[in-house]
KOLRO-581776 format. One line per field, with one value per residue (C-alpha): residue number from 1; residue in three letters; x, y, z. Coordinates in pm, whole numbers, plus 50000, padded with zeros to 5 digits. Each point is the difference from the previous one (the first is absolute). Layout:
<vodrens>
pos = NUM|... $
code = Ala|... $
X = X|... $
Y = Y|... $
Z = Z|... $
</vodrens>
This chain:
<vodrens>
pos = 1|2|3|4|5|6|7|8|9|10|11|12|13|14|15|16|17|18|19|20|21|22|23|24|25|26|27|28|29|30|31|32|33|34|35|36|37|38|39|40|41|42|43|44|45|46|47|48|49|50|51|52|53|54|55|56|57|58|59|60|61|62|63|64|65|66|67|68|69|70|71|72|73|74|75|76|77|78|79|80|81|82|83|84|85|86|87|88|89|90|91|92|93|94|95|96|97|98|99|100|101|102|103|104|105|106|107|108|109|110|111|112|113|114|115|116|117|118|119|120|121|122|123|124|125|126|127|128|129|130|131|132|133|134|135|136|137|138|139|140|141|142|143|144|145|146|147|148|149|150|151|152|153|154|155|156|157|158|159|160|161|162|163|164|165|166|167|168|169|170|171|172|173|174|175|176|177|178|179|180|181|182|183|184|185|186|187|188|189|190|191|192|193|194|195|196|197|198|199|200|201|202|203|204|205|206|207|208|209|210|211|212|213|214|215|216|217|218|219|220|221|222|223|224|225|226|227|228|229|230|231|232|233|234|235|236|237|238|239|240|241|242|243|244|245|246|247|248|249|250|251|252|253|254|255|256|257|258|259|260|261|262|263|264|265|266|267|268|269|270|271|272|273|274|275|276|277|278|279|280|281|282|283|284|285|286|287|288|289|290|291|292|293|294|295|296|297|298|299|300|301|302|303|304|305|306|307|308|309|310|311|312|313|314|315|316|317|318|319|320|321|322|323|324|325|326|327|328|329|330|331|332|333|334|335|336|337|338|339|340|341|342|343|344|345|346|347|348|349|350|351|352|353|354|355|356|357|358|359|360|361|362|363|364|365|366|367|368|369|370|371|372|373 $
code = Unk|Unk|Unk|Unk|Unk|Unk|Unk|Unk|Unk|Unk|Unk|Unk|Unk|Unk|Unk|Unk|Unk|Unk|Unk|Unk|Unk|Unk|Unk|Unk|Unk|Unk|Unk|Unk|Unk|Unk|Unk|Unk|Unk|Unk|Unk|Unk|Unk|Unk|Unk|Unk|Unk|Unk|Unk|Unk|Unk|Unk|Unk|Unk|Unk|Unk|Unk|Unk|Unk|Unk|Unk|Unk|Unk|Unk|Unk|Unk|Unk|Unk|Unk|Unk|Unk|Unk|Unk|Unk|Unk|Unk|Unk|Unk|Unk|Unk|Unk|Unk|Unk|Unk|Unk|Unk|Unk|Unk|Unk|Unk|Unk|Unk|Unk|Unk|Unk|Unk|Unk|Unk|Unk|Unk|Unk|Unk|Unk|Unk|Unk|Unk|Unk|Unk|Unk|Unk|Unk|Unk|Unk|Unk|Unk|Unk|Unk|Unk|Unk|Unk|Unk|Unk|Unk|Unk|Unk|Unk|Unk|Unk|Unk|Unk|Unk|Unk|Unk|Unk|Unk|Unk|Unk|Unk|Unk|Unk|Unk|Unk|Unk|Unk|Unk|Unk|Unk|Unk|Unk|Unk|Unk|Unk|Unk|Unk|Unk|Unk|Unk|Unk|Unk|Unk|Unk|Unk|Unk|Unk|Unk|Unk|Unk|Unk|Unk|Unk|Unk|Unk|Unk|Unk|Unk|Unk|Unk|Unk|Unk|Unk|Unk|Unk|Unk|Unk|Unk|Unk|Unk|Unk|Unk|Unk|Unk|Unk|Unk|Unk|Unk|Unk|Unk|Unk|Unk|Unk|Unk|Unk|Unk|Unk|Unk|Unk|Unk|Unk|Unk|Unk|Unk|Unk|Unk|Unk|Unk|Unk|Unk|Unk|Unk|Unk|Unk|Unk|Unk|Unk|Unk|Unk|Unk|Unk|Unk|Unk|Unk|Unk|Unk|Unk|Unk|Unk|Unk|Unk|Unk|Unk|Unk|Unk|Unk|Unk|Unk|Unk|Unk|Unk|Unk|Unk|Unk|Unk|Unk|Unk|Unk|Unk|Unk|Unk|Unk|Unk|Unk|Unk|Unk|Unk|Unk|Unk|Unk|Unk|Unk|Unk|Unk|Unk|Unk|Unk|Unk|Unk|Unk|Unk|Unk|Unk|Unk|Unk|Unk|Unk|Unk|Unk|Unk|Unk|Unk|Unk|Unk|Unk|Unk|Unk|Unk|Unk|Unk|Unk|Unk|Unk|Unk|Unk|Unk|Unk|Unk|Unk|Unk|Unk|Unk|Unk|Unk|Unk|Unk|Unk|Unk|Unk|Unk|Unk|Unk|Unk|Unk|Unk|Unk|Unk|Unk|Unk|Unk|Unk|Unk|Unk|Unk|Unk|Unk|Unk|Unk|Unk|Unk|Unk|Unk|Unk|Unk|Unk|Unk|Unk|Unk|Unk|Unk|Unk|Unk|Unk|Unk|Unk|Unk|Unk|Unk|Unk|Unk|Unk|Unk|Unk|Unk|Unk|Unk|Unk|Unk|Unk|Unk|Unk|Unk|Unk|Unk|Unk|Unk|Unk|Unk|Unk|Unk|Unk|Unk $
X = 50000|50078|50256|50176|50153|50098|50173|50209|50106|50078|50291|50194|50348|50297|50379|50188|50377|50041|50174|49765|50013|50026|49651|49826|50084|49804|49672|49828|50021|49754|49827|49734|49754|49829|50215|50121|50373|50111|50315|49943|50105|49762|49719|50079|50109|50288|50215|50158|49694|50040|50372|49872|49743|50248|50273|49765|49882|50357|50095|49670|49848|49712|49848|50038|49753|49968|49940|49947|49894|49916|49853|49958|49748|49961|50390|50156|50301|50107|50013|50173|49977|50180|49928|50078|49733|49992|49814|49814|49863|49663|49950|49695|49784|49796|49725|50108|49804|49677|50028|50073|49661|49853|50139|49836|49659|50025|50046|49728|49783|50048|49988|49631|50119|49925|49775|49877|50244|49722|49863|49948|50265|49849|49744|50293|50074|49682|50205|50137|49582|49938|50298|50058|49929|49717|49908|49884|50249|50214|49792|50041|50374|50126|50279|50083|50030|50233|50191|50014|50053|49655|49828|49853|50179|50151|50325|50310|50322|50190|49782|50129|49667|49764|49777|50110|50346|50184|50199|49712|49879|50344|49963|49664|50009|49731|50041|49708|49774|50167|49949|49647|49955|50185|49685|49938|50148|49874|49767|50195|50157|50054|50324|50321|50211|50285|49804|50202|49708|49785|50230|49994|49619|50040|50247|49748|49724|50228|50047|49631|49908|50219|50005|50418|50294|50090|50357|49855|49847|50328|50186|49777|49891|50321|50284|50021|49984|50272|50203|50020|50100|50056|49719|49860|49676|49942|49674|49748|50073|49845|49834|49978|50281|50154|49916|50129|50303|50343|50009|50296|50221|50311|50081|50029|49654|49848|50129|49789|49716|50067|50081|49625|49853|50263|49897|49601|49941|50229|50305|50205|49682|49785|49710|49976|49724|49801|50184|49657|50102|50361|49889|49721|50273|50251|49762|49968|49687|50166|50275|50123|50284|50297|49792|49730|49754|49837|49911|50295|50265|50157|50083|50229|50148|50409|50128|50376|50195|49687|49897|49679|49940|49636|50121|49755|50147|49915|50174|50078|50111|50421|50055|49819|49878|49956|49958|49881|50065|49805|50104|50341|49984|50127|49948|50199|49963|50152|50029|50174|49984|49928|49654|49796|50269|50019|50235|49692|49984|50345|49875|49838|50328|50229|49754|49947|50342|50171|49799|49782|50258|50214|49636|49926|50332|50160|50332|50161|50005|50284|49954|49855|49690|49959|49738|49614|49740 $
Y = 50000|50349|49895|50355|49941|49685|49986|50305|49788|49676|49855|50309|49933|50269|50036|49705|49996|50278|49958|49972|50282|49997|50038|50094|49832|50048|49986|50359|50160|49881|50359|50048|50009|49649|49852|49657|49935|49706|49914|49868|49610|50041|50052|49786|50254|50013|50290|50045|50134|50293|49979|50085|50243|50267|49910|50080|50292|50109|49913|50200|49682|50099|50333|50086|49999|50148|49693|49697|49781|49646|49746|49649|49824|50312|50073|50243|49864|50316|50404|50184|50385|50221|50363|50109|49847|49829|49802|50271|50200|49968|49986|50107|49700|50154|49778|49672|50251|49822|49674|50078|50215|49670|49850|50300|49964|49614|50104|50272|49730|49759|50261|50072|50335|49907|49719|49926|50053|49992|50347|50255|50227|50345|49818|50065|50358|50192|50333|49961|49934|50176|49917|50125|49788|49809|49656|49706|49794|50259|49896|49604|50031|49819|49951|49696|50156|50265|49724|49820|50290|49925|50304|50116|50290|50233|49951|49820|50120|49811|50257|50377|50080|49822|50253|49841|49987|50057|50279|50172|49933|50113|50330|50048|50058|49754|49659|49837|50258|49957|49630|50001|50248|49839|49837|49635|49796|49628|49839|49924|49629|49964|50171|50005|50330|50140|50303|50128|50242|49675|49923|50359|49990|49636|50227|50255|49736|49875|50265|50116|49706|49946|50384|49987|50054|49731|50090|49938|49665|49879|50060|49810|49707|49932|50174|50031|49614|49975|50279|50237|50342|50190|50005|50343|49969|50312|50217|49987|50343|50245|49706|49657|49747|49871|49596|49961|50077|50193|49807|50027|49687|49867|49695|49762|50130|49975|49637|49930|50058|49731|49778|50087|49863|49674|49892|50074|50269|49975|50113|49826|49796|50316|50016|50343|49902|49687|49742|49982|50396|49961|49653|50236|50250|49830|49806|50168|50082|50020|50204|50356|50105|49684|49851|49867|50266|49915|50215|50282|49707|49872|49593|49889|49635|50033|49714|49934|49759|49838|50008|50209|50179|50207|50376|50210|50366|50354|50283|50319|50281|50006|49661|49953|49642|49740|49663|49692|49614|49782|49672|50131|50174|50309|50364|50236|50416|50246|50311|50250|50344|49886|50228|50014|49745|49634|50011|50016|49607|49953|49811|49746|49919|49966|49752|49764|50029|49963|49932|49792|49755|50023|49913|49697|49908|49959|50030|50288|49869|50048|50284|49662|50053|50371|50189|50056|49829 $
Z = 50000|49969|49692|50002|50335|50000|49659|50071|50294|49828|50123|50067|50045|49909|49939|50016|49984|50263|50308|50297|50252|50370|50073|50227|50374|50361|50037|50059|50299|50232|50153|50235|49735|50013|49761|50066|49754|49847|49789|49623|50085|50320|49749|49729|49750|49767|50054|49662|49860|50255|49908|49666|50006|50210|49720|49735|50143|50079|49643|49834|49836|50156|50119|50369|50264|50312|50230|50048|50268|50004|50256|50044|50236|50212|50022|49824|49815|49727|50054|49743|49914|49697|49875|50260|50251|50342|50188|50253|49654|49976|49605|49785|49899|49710|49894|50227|50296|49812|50135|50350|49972|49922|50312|50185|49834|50100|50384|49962|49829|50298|50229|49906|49897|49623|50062|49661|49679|49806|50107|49763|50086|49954|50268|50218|49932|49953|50066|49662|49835|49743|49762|49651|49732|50152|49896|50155|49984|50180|50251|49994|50026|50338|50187|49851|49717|50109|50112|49669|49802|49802|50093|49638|50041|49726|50167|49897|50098|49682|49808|49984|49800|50273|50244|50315|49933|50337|49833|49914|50345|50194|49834|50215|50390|50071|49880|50124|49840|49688|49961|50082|49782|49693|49683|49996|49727|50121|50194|50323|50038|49632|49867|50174|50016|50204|50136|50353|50089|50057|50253|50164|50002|50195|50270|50001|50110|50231|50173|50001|50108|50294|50120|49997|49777|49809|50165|50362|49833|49820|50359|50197|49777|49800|50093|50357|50049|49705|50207|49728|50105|49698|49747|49875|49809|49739|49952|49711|49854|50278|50250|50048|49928|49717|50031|49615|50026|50183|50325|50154|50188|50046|49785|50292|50108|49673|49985|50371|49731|49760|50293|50144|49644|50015|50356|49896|50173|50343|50081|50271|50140|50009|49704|49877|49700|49943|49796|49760|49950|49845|49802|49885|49890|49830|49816|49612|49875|49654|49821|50092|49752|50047|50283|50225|50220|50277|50250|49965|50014|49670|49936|49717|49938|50018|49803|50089|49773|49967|50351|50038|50306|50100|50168|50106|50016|50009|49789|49985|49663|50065|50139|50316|50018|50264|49912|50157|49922|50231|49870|50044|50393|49780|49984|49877|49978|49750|49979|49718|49855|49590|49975|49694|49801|49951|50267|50214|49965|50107|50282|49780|49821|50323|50230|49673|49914|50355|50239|49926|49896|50324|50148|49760|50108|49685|49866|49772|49600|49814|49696|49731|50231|50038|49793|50017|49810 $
</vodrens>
């Protein structure tokens, strides 16, 4: 499935005949910051790949990133940083914000804050009644639908030329407004599109609902229990909060996220969100772009010298992606500084390419093997 993905990541291999480098060689530091660390041969990986992926970087074959962290069964096992980054910088996750929104909505959901997903959503924020461009299936879009990204709207973000691009609506000072606002193109559920303003409208009922922040929410429901410190949530033009995009963590705190979805919810024996919730989330509904959308998470098939392996992930424009492999005990989070290029799915490239493979255990081919098919 998803063919776009997984041939690009066809047995990847690269550059045989070159000297291996030193590597990599501790574990990472183990801080007060929840993290449990664990060497490569601990956790059944194969080092070289690692060994690899900082030579190639060194050496330019690929394009840089800022960091990345990697963890096996619940321990971390790689940290690296370039460009001039470290491990206490908090780093802009663009559009990978989405699918911890989702995680939120889930809590809210079986909180009884947001009790039924299938509510009409302007039901829920009869402040904003009467909108422009009235029509009645405005009013039969729901939260699931913000959730799927199937909301009818006019809106699609690939799509300079669509009304509810989110340029269009970052040039206004209220977002939610705008959104609501923006025509109808299909009935809801029907037709897929990458539409971030759905996803500010779902922070705006969110916070309606509940009576708080979705800051205060975030701090007690997720990040407090994963003992993140540093996060810094971003406003919807003039009020509000941005809940599509520009959250701000530190890598090894935006990994704790992708650990939540591997472990089904919990992290270190406490649940945070109902198993049912992240099955429910990582499962596609169909295509979005190069790969699977459920609700705000993406799913691909890696294939790896003919091994295929099921990641959920979420992603972000420049590189900010966190992946997660649960037949493997693997996550992994990236983050770079490649906006608005095709360097912006860097992160694809480097955890099919290395590792993946130092997951699956295998060994380095010599340069008869390397290519992509």
């Amino acid at each position: 499935m998803f063919q776009r993905v997984a041939l690009l990541l066809l047995c990847l291999t690269a550059c045989g005949g070159k000297r291996l480098p030193t590597g990599p060689g501790s574990p990472p530091d183990r801080t007060d910051d929840g993290w449990e660390v664990a060497s490569f041969e601990d956790q059944g990986l194969q080092r070289s790949w690692f060994d690899w992926l900082e030579h190639d970087v060194a050496e330019a074959t690929v394009e840089t990133p800022d960091a990345v962290v990697v963890a096996r069964n619940g321990r971390l096992v790689y940290e690296r940083y370039w460009n001039g980054f470290a491990r206490e910088e908090a780093h802009d996750l663009r559009s990978a914000t989405k699918s911890l929104t989702s995680l939120l909505v889930g809590m809210a959901h079986e909180r009884g804050i947001l009790p039924d997903l299938d509510a009409p959503v302007l039901s829920l924020l009869p402040h904003l009644l009467p909108v422009r461009n009235p029509d009645p299936r405005k009013e039969r879009i729901t939260l699931r639908h913000l959730l799927q990204m199937r909301t009818g709207l006019a809106c699609d973000d690939w799509n300079p030329d669509s009304p509810g691009n989110e340029e269009r609506m970052a040039d206004t000072g209220d977002w939610v407004r705008f959104i609501v606002d923006v025509p109808m193109q299909d009935e809801p559920g029907t037709v897929t599109r990458y539409c971030t303003g759905g996803v500010v409208l779902l922070g705006a009922a969110l916070e309606h609902a509940s009576g708080r922040s979705v800051a205060d929410l975030s701090r007690e429901w997720l990040f407090a229990p994963l003992k993140v410190q540093d996060f810094t949530w971003q406003p919807a033009g003039k009020k509000g909060t941005d809940t599509g995009g520009h959250l701000r963590l530190r890598p090894r705190d935006f990994l704790k996220t992708g650990q939540v979805v591997l472990e089904g919810g919990v992290w270190q024996g406490e649940r945070l969100v109902s198993a049912e919730w992240v099955a429910e989330s990582g499962k596609a509904l169909g295509a979005l772009g190069d790969a699977g959308y459920g609700l705000l998470w993406w799913s691909t098939r890696f294939v790896i010298q003919g091994v295929p392996v099921e990641v959920t992930f979420a992603r972000g424009n420049g590189g900010q992606y966190v992946f997660v492999a649960p037949s493997l005990g693997l996550t992994a989070a990236f983050t770079a500084s490649h906006y608005n290029g095709a360097g912006s799915s860097l992160p694809l490239d480097l955890f099919g390419r290395y590792v993946l493979p130092a997951a699956l255990g295998l060994e380095r081919p010599g340069p008869e093997a390397a290519g992509r098919k």
